[in-house]
C-alpha positions in Angstrom: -17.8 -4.8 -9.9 -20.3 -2.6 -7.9 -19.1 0.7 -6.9 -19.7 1.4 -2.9 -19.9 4.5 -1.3 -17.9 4.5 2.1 -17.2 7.5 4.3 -14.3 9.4 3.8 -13.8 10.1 7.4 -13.2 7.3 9.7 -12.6 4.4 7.2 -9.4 2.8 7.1 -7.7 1.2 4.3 -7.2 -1.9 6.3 -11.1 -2.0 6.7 -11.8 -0.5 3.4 -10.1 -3.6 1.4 -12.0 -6.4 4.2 -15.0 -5.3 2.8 -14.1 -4.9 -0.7 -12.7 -8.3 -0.1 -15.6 -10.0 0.0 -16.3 -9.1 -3.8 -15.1 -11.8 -5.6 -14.6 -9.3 -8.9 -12.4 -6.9 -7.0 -10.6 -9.6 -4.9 -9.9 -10.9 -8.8 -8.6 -7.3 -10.0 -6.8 -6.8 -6.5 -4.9 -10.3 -7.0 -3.8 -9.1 -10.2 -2.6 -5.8 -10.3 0.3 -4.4 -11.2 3.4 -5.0 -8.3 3.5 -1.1 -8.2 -0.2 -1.1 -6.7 0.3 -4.2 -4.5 3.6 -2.6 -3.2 1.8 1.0 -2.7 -1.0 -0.8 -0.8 1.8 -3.0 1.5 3.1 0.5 1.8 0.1 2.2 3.4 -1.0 -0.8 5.3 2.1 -0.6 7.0 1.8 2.5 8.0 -1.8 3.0 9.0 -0.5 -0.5 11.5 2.2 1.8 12.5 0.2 4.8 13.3 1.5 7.3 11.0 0.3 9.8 8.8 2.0 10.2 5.9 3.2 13.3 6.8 4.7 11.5 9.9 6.2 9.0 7.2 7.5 11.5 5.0 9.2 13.6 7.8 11.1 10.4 8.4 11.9 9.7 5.1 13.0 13.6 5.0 10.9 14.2 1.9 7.2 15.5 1.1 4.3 14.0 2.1 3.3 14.3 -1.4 6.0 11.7 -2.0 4.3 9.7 0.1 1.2 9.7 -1.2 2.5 9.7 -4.6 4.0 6.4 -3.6 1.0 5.0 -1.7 -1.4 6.0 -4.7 1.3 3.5 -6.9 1.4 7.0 -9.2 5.4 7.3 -8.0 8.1 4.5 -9.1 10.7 3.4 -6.3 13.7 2.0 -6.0 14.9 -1.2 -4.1 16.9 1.9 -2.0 13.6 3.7 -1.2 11.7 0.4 -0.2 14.1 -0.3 2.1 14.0 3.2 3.7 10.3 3.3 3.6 10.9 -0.6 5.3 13.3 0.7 8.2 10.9 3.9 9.0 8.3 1.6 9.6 10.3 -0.6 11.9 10.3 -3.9 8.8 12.5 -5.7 6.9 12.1 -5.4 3.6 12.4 -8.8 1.3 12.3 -9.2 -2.2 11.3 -12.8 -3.4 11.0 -14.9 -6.7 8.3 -17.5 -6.3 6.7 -19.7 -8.7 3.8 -17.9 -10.6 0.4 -19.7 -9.5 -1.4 -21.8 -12.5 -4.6 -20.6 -13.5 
């Protein structure tokens, strides 16, 4: 996987991963991460759609925005509890599905 050098400033992540996207090494790794990453990335997506910082998302959660990033970085483990409060402050629904695992 090539390592790219994007701006710090002005780059979303939402941007970020439709570029990164198009390496077909990193959309492998991306596809199979750990659920913690996959869930810290929903996490942040959700947010940036929403407009919030993650101090704005941690002053509704009534917690640190260290939490937050913590969380978004995959670094902090949460509950089914704290999903679904991270869910409702973003105005979501939070599911939780079983599906069949995809043959390689």
């Amino acid at each position: 996987m090539k390592t790219k050098v994007v701006g710090a400033r002005g780059t979303t992540l939402k941007q970020f991963l439709n570029s990164e996207m198009k390496d077909a090494e990193f959309r492998r790794h991306y596809e199979e991460a750990d659920i913690e990453l996959r869930v810290a990335l929903e996490i942040a997506k959700a947010r940036e759609s929403k407009k919030m910082s993650q101090s704005d998302l941690a002053n509704a959660l009534k917690t640190k925005q260290q939490t937050v990033s913590r969380i978004e970085c995959g670094a902090q483990n949460v509950t089914i509890e704290t999903l679904d409060r991270i869910a409702r402050a973003l105005g979501r629904d939070l599911q939780v599905r079983f599906v069949p695992t995809r043959s390689v």
